[in-house]
Structures are given as structure tokens and as C-alpha cells.
C-alpha positions in Angstrom: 40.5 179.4 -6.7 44.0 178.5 -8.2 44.7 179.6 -12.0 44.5 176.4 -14.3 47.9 176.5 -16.2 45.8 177.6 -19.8 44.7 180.6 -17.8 48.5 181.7 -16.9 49.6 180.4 -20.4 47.0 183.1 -21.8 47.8 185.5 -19.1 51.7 185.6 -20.3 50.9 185.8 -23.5 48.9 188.8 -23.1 51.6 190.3 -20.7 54.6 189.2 -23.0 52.4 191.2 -26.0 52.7 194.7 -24.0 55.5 196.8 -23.9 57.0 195.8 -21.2 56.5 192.3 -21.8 58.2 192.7 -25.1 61.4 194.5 -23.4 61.5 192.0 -20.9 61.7 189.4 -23.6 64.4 191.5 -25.3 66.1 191.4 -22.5 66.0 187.4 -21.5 66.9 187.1 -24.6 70.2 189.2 -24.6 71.3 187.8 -21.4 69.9 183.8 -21.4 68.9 183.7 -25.3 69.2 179.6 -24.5 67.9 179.4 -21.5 64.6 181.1 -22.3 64.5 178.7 -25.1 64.9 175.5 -22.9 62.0 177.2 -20.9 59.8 177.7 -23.9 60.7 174.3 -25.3 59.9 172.7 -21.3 56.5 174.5 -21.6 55.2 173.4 -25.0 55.9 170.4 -23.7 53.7 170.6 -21.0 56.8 170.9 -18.1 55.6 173.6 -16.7 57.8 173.5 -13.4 61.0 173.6 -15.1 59.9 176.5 -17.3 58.9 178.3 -14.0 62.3 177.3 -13.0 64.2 178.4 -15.9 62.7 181.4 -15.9 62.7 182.5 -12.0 66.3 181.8 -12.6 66.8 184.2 -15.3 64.0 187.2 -13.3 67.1 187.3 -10.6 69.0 189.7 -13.2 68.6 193.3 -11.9 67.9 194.8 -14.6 64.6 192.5 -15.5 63.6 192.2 -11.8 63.5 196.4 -12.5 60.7 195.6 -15.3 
């Protein structure tokens, strides 16, 4: 059964609160400080394929594809 998008909203959240999530953030946020903006703006809105854009583009960077 597919994830509704509340349940991967919630999901993130709780990743983005662990370590790693929070040096993942500190790292999208040194390299595409806007761009993970637009993709937080996109998904407050309820866009949630261009924030899954947005932020596949900026998980191509080496070092967060590492995390």
C-alpha cells in the first residue's frame, strides 16, 4: 500500500530530527541554501512533485548522497 504524502511529510520530519538528518540539512543548506527553500516553500504549498524535484536535484551532490 502506497504512503499517503502526511505519512512521508511525518516520516521526514522524523528523519530530518536525527543526526544525520540534521547534517544533511546543514549541508543542503551550505550548498542550495535557496533551493531547499523553494522546495520547502513548494511543499507547504502542497507541490509536492516539485519539492521531490528540488530536492532529488540537490541529493546528486556527493557528499549528501554519502549521508
Amino acid at each position: 500500500m502506497m504512503e499517503s504524502n502526511q505519512d512521508m511529510i511525518r516520516e521526514a520530519m522524523r528523519m530530518a530530527q536525527s543526526e544525520e538528518g540534521q547534517h544533511l540539512l546543514k549541508l543542503l543548506q551550505q550548498s542550495g541554501g535557496p533551493q531547499l527553500n523553494q522546495a520547502m516553500r513548494s511543499a507547504a504549498e502542497g507541490n509536492y512533485d516539485s519539492a521531490k524535484h528540488i530536492l532529488n536535484s540537490l541529493l546528486q551532490d556527493p557528499k549528501t548522497r554519502e549521508l
